[in-house]
PASEBA-1860 file (N, C-alpha, C; in nm, 3 decimals):
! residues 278
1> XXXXXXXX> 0.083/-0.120/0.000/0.000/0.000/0.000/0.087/0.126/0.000 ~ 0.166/0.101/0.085/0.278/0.231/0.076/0.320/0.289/-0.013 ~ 0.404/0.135/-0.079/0.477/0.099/-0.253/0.364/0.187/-0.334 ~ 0.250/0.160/-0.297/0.158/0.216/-0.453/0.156/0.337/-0.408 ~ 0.143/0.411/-0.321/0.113/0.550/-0.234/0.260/0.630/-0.351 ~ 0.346/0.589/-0.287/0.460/0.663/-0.327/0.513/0.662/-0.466 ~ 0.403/0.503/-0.527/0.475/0.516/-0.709/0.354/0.647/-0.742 ~ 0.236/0.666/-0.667/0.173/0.778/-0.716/0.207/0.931/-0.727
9> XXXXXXXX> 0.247/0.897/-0.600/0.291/1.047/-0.564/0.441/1.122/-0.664 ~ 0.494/0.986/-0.677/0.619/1.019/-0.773/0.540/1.049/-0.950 ~ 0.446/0.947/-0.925/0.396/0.957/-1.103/0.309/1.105/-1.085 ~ 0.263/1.160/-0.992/0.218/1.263/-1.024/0.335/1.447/-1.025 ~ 0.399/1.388/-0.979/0.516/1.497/-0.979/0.605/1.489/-1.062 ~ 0.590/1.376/-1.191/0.672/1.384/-1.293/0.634/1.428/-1.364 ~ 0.478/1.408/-1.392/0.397/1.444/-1.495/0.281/1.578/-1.488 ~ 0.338/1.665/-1.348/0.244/1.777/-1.272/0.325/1.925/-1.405
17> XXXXXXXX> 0.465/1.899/-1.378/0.546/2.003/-1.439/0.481/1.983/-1.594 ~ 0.468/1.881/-1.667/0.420/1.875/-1.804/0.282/1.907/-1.824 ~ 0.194/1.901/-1.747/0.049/1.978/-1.742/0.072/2.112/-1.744 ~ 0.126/2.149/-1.616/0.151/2.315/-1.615/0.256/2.364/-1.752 ~ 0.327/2.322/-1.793/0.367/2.372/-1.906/0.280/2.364/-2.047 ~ 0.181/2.273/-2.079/0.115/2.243/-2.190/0.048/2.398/-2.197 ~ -0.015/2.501/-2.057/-0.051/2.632/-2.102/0.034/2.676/-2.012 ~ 0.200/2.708/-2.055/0.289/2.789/-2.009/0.298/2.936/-2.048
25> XXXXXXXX> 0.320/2.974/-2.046/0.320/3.137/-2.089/0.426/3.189/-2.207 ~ 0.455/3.257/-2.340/0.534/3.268/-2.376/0.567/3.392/-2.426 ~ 0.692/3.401/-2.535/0.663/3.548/-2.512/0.563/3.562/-2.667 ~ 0.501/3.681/-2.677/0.401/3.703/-2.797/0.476/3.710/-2.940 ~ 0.359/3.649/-2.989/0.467/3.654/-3.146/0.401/3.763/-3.219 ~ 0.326/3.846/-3.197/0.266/3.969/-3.260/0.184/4.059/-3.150 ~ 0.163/4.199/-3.208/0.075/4.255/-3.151/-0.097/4.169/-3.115 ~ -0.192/4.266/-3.058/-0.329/4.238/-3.052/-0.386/4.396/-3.086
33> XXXXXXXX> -0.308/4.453/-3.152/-0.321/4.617/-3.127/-0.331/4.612/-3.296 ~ -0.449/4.744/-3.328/-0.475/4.706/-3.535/-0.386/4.896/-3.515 ~ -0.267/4.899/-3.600/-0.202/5.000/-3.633/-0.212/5.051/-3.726 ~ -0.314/5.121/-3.838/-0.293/5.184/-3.969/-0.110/5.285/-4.021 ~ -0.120/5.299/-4.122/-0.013/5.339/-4.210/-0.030/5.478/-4.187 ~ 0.055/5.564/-4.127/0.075/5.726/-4.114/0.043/5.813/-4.228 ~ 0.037/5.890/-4.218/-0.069/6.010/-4.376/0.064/5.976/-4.459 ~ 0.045/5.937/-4.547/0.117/5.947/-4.691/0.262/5.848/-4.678
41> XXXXXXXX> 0.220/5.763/-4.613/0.337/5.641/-4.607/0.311/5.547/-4.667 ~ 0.388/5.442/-4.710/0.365/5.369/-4.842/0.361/5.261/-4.711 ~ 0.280/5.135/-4.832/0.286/4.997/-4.722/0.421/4.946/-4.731 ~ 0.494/4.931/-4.819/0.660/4.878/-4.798/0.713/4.989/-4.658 ~ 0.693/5.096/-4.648/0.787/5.156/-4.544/0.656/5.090/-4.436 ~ 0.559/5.099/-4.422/0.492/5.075/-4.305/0.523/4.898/-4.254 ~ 0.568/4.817/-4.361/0.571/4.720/-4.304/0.767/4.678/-4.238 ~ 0.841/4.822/-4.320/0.943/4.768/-4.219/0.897/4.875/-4.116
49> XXXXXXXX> 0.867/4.925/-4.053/0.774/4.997/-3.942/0.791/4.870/-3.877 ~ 0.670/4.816/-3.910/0.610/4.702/-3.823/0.715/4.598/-3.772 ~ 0.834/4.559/-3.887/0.902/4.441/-3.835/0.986/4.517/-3.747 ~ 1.049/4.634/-3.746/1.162/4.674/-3.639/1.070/4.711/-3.470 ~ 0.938/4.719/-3.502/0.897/4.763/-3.341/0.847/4.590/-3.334 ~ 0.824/4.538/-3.360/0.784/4.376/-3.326/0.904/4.339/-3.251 ~ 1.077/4.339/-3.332/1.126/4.316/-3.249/1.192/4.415/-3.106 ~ 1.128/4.531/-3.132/1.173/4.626/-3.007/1.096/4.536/-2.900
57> XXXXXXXX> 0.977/4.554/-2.949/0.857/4.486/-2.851/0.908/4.341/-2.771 ~ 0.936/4.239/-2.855/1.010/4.108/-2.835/1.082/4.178/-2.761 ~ 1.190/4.234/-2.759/1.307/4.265/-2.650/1.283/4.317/-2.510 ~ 1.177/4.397/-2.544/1.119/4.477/-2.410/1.081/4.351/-2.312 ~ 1.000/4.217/-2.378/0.968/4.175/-2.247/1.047/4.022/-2.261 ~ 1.151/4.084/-2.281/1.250/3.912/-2.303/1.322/3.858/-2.145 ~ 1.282/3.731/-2.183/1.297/3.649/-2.049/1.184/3.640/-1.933 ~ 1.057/3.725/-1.946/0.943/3.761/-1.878/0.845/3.577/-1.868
65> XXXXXXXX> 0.891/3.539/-2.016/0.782/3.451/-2.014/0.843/3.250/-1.903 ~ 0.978/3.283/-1.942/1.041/3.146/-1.863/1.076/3.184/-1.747 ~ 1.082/3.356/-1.675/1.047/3.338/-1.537/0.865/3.344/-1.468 ~ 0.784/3.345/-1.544/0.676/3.310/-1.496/0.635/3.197/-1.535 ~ 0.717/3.124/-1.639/0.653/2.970/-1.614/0.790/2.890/-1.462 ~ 0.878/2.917/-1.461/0.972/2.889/-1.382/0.870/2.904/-1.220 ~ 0.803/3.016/-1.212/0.747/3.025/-1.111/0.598/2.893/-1.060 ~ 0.524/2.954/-1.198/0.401/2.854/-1.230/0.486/2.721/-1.096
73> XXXXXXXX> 0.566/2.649/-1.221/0.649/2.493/-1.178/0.672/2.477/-1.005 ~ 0.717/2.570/-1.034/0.763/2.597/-0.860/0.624/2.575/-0.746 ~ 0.539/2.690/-0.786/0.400/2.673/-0.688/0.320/2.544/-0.725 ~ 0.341/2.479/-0.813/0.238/2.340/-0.847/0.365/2.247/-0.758 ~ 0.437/2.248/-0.782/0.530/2.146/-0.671/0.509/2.159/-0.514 ~ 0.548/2.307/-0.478/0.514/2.278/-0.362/0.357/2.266/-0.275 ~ 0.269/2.295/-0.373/0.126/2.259/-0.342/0.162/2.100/-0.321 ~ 0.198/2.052/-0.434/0.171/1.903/-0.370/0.262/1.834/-0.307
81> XXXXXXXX> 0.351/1.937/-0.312/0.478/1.826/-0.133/0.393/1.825/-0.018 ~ 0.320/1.981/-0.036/0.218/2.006/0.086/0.076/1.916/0.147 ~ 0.048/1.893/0.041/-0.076/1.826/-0.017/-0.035/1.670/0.029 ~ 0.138/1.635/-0.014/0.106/1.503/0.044/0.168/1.516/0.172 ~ 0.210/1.569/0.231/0.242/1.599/0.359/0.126/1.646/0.491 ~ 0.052/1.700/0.458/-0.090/1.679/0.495/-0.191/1.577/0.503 ~ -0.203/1.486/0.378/-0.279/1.378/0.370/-0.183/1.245/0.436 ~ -0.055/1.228/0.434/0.011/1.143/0.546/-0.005/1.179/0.679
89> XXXXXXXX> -0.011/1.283/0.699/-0.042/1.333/0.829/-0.167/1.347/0.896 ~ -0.273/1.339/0.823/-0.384/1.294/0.841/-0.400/1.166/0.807 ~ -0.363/1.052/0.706/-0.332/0.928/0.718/-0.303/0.876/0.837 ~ -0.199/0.910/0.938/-0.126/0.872/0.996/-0.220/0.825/1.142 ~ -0.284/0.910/1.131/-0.400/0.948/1.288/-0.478/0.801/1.231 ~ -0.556/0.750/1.128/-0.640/0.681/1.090/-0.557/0.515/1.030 ~ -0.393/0.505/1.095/-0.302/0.410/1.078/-0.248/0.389/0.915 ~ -0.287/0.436/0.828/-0.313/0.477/0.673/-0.233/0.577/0.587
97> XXXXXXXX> -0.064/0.592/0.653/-0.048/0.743/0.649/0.038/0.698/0.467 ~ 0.049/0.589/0.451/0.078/0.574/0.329/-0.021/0.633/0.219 ~ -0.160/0.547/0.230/-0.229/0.639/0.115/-0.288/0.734/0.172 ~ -0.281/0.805/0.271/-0.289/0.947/0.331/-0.198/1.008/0.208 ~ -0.096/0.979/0.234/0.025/1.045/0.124/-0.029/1.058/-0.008 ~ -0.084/0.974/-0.064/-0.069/0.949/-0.206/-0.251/1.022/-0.194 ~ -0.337/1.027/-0.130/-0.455/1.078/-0.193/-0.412/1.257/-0.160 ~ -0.332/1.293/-0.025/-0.233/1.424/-0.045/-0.191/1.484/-0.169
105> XXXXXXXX> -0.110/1.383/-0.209/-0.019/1.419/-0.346/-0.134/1.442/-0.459 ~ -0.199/1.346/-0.466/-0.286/1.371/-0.579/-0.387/1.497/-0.568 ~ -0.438/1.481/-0.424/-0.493/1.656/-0.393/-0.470/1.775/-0.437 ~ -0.303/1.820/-0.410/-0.209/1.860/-0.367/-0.163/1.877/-0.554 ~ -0.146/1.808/-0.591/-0.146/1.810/-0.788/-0.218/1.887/-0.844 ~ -0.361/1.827/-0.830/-0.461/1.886/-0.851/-0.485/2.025/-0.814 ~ -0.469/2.087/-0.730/-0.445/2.217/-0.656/-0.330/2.282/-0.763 ~ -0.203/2.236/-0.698/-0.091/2.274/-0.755/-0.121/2.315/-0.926
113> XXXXXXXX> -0.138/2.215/-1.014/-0.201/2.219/-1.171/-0.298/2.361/-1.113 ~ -0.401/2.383/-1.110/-0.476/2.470/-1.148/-0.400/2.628/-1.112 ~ -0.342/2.607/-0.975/-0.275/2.728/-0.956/-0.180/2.781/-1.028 ~ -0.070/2.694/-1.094/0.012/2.701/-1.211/-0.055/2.748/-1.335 ~ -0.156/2.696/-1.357/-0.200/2.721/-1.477/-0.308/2.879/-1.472 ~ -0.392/2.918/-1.319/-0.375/3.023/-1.338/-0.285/3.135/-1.343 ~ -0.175/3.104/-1.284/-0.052/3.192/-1.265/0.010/3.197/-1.401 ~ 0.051/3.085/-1.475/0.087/3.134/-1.626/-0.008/3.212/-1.716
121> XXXXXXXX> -0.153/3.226/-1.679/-0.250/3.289/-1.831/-0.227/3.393/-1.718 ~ -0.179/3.416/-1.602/-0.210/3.593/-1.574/-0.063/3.679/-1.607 ~ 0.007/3.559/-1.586/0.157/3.623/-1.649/0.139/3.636/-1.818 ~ 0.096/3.576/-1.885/0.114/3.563/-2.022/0.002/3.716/-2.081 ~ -0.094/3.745/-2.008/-0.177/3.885/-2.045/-0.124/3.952/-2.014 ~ 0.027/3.984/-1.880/0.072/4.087/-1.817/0.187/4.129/-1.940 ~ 0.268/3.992/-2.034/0.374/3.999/-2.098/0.324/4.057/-2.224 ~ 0.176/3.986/-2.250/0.109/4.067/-2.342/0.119/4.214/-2.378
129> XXXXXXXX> 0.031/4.243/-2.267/0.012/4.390/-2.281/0.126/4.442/-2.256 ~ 0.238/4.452/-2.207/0.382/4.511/-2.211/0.429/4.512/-2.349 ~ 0.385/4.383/-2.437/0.462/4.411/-2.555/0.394/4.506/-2.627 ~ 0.244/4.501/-2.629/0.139/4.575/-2.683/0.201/4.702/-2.652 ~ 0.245/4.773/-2.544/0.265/4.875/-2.501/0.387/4.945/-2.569 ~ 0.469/4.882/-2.573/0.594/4.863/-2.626/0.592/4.923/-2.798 ~ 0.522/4.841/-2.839/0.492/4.807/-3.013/0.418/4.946/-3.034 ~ 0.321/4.984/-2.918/0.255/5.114/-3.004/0.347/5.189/-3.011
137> XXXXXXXX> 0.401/5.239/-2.861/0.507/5.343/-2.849/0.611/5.326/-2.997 ~ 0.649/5.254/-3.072/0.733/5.235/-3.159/0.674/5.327/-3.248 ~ 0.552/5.226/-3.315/0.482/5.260/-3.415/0.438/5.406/-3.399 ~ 0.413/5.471/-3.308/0.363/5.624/-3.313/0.493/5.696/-3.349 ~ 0.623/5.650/-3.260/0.703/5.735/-3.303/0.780/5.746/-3.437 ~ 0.702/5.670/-3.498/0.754/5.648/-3.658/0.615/5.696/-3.729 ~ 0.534/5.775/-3.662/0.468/5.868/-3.731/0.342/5.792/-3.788 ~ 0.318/5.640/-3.775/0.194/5.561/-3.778/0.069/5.588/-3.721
145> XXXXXXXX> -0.077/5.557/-3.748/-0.178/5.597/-3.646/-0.184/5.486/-3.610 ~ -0.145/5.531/-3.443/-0.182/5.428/-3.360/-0.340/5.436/-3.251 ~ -0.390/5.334/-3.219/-0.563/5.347/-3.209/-0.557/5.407/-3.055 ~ -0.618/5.522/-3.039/-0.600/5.575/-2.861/-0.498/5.667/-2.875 ~ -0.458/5.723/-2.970/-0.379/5.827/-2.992/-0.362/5.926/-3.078 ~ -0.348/6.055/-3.109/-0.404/6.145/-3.188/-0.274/6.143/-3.295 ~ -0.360/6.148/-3.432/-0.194/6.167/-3.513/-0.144/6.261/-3.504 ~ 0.012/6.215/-3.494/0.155/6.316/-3.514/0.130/6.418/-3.610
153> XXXXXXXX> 0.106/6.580/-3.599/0.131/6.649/-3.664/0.248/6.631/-3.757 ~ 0.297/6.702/-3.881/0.403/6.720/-3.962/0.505/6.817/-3.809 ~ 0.632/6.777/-3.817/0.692/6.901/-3.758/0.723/7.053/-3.852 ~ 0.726/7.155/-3.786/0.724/7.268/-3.866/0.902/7.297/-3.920 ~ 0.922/7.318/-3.985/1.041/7.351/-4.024/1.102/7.473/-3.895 ~ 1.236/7.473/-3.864/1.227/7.578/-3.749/1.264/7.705/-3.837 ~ 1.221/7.841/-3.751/1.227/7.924/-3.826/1.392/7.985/-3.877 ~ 1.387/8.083/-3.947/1.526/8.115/-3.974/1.556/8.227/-3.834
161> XXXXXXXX> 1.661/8.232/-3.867/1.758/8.337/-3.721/1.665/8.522/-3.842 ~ 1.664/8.557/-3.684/1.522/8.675/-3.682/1.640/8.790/-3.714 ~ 1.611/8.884/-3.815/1.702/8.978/-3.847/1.692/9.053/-3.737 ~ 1.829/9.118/-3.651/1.813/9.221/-3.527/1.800/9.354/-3.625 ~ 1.695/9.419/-3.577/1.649/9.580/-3.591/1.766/9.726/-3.591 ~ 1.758/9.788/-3.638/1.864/9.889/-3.618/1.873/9.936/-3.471 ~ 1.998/9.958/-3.475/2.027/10.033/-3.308/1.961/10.131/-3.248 ~ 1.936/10.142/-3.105/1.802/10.190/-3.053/1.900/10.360/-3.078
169> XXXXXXXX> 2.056/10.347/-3.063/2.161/10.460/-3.063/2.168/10.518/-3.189 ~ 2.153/10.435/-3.279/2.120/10.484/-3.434/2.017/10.580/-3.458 ~ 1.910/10.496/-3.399/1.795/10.569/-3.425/1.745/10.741/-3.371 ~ 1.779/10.662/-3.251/1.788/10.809/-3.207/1.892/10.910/-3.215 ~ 2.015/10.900/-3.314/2.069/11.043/-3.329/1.996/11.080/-3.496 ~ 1.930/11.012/-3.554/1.842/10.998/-3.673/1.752/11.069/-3.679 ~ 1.652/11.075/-3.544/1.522/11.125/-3.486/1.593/11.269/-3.456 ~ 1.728/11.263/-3.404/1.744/11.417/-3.333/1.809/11.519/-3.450
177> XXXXXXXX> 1.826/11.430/-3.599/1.831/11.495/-3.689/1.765/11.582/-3.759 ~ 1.664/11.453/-3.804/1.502/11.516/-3.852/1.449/11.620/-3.790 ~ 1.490/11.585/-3.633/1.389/11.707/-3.561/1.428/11.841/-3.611 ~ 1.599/11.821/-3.601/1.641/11.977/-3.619/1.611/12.057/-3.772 ~ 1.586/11.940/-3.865/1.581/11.976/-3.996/1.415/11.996/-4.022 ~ 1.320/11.966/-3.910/1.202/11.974/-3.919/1.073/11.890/-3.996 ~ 1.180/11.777/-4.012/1.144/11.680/-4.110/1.050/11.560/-4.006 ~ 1.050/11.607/-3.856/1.008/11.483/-3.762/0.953/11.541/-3.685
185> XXXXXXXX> 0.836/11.582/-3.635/0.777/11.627/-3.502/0.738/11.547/-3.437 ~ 0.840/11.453/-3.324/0.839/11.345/-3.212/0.945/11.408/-3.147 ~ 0.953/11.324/-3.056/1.055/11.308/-2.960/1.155/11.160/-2.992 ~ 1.256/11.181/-2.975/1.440/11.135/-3.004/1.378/11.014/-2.879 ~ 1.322/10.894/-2.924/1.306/10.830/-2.859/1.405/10.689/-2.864 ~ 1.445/10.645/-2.966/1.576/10.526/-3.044/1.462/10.445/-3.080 ~ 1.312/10.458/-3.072/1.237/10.333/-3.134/1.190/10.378/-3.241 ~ 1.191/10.276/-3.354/1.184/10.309/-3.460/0.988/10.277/-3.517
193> XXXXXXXX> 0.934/10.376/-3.537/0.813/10.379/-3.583/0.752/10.423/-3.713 ~ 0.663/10.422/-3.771/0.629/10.468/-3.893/0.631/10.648/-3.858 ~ 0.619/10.725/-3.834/0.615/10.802/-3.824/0.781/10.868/-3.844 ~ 0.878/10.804/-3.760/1.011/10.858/-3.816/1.066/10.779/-3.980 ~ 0.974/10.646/-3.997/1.012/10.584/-4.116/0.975/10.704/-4.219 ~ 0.855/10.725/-4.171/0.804/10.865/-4.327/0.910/10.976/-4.326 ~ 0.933/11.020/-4.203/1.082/11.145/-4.213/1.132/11.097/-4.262 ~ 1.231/11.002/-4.277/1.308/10.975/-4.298/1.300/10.972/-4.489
201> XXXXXXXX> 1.180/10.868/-4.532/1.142/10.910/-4.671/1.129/11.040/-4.707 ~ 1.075/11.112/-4.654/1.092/11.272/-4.716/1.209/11.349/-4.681 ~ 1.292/11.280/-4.645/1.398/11.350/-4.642/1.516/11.286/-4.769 ~ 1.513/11.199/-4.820/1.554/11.112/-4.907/1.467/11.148/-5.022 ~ 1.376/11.179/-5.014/1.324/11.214/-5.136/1.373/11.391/-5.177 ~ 1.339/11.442/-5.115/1.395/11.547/-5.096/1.583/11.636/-5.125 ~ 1.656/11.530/-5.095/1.810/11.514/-5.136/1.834/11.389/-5.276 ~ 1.730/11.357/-5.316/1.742/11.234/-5.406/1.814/11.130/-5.331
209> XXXXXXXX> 1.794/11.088/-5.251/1.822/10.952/-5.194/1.758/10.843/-5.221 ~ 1.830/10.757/-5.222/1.756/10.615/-5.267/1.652/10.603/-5.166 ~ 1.543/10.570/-5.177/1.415/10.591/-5.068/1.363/10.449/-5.027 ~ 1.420/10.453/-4.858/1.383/10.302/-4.852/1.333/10.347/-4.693 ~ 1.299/10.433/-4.646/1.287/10.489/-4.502/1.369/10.365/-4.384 ~ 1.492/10.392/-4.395/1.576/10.269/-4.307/1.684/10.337/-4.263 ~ 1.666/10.370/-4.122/1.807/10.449/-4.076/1.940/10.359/-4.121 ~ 2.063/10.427/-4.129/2.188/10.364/-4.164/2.277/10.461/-4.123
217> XXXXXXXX> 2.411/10.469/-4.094/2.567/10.501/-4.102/2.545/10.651/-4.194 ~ 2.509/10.602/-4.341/2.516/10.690/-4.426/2.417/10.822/-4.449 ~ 2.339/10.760/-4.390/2.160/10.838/-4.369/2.255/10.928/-4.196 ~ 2.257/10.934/-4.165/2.314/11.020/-4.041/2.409/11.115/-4.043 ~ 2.537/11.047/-4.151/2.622/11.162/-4.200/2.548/11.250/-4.282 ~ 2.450/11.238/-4.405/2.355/11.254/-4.473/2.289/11.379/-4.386 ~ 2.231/11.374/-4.311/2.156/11.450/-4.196/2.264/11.534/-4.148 ~ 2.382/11.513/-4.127/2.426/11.610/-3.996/2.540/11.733/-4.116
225> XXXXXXXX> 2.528/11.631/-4.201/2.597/11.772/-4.325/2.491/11.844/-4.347 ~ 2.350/11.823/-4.294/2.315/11.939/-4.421/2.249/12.057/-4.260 ~ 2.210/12.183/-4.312/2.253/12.270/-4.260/2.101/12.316/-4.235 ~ 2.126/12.372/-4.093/1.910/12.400/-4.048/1.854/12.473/-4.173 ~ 1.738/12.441/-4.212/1.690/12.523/-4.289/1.703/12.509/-4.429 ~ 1.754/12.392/-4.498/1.813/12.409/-4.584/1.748/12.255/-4.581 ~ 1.625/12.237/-4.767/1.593/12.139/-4.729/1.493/12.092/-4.653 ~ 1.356/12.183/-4.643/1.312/12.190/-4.537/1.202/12.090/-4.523
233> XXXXXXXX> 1.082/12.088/-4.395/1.002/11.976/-4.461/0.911/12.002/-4.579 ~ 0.898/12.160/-4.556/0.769/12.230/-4.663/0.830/12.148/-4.812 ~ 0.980/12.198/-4.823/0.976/12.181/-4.966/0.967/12.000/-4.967 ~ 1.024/11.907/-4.905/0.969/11.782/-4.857/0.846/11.768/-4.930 ~ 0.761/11.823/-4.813/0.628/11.737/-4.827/0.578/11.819/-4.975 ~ 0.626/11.892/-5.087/0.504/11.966/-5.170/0.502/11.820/-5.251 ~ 0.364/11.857/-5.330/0.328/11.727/-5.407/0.453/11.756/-5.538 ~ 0.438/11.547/-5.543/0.498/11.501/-5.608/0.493/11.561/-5.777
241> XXXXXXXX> 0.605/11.606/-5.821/0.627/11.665/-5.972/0.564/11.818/-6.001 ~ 0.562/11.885/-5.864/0.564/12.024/-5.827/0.643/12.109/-5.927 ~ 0.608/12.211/-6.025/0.738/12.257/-6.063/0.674/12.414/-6.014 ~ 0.783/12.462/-5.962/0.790/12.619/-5.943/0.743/12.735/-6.053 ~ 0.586/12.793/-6.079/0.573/12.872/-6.187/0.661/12.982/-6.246 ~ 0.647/12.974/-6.370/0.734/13.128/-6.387/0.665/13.247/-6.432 ~ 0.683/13.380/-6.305/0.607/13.451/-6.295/0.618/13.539/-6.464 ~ 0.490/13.618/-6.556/0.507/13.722/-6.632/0.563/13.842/-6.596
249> XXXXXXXX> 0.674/13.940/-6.648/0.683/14.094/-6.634/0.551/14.151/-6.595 ~ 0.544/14.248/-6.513/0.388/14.345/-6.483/0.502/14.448/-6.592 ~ 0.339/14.532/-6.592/0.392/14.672/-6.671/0.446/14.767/-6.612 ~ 0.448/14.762/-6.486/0.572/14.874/-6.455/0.684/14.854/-6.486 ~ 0.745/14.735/-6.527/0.889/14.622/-6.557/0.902/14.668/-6.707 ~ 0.811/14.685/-6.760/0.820/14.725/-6.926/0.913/14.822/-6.970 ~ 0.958/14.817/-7.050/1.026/14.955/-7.134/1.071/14.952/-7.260 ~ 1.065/15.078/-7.340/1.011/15.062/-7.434/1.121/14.982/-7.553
257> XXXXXXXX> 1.113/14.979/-7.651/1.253/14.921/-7.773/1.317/14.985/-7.769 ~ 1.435/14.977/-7.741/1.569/15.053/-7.728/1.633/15.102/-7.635 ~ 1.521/15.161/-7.525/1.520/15.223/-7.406/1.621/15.132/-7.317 ~ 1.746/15.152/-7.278/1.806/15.103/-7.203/1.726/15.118/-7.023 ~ 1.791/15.017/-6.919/1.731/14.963/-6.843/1.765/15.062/-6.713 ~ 1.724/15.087/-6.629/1.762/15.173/-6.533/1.890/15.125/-6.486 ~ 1.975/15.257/-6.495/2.134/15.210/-6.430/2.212/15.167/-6.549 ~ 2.147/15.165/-6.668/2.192/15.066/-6.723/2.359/15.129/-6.850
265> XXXXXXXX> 2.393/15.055/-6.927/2.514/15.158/-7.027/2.410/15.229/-7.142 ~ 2.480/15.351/-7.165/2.409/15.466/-7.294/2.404/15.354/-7.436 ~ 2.280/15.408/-7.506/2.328/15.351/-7.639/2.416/15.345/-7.683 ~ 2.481/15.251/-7.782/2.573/15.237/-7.841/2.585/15.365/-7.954 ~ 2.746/15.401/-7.962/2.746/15.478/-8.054/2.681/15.442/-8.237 ~ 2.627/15.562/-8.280/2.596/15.549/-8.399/2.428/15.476/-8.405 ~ 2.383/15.431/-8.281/2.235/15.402/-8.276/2.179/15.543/-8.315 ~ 2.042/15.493/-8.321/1.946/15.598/-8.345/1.827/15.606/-8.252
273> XXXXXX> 1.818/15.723/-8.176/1.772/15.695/-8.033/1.594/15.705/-8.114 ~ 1.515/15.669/-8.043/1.370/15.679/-8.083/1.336/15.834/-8.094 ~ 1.211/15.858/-8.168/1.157/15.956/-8.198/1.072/15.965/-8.093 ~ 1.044/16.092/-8.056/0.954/16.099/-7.936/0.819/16.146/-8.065 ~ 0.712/16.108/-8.020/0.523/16.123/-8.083/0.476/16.209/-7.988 ~ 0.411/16.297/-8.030/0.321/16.366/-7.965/0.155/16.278/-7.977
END
């Protein structure tokens, strides 16, 4: 009775580890996650996409799956050392502790098996979803739509380096030009506004300057040669293609043919001075 107790208990602990492994846990051979192709990506690039994060994914949870079946093995064994260590021990009280042992062990199997086998399907959904986790993170960052996540904008090109503005010191000995030439009624502030941009055009227009209203180096020497009053804004601002009339003689300015001019030299000798008419 013993003999059979213990060929059981041995036949069930040879053959306990091969149950619990038949649903061992492993690692995943694909996603469970549906990934579409990123805006304007071809399926050849999307499918090496797919094979390089499959194996990121594979790597992320490598070795996960033979230490949770390693474990599984472990808790189905000692359930049933326990199992028959209990049922001998309760055998034992009833003189029986042999197949005490062996209906233990088989208990104790039975136990052990199911606990193994839940412990591998909860490890094998945990290795799951890690790879799942894994595989999206790939796939998004390769610009794929991944499901639960908003698509990747295009990135913007960065901008170019921002032209710096003329000197605030420029400006304002510019402003304290205009003022004096009357070409600017502000205040010599160094910030540059439309209001000194227009001085600045009518003053360039005005000297024939190339007209781009943009303080400079040359626009300042420009300004400080020329002399108060000279240049002013009036003649500036008159409208464009202004020409100055040319006034007629009045008749007091008149005099008659021949009549030399007040102040002026005597006829020439041998002229013939006019006849005076009554």
């Amino acid at each position: 009775m013993i003999r059979a107790a213990r060929k059981k208990y041995l036949t069930i602990s040879v053959l306990l580890p091969s149950v619990i492994l038949a649903g061992c846990a492993q690692t995943p051979l694909g996603p469970t996650v549906m990934v579409m192709p990123g805006p304007g990506k071809s399926f050849d690039a999307f499918q090496t996409d797919q094979a390089g994060c499959k194996a990121y994914a594979a790597d992320q949870v490598k070795g996960q799956a033979d230490l949770a079946n390693q474990q599984a093995v472990g808790a189905a064994v000692l359930t049933t050392v326990l199992g028959a260590g209990l049922g001998a021990a309760a055998g034992g009280f009833s003189g029986v502790a042999g197949q005490g042992a062996g209906l233990g062990a088989a208990s104790g199997g039975l136990v052990g098996a199911a606990v193994g086998a839940q412990s591998s399907s909860m490890a094998q959904m945990g290795i799951q979803q890690q790879y799942d986790n894994a595989f999206s993170q790939c796939m998004y960052s390769k610009n794929d739509n991944v499901p639960g996540f908003a698509p990747r904008l295009a990135e913007a090109p960065s901008p170019g380096p921002v032209a710096a503005g003329p000197s605030p010191v420029l400006v304002r000995h510019v402003q304290t030009e205009l003022i004096r030439l009357n070409y600017l009624n502000d205040t010599a502030d160094g910030a540059m506004g439309p209001k000194t941009s227009a001085a600045i055009r009518d003053f360039e227009r005005s000297h024939g300057i190339a007209v781009d209203g943009s303080p400079s180096s040359m626009l300042l020497a420009k300004l400080q040669s020329t002399p108060t009053g000279v240049g002013s804004s009036t003649t500036a601002l008159a409208p464009k293609g202004w020409v100055t009339p040319v006034m007629a003689p009045s008749n007091s300015d008149a005099t008659a043919p021949g009549t030399p001019p007040a102040g002026g030299a005597p006829p020439a000798a041998g002229s013939v001075p006019p006849t005076k008419t009554e």
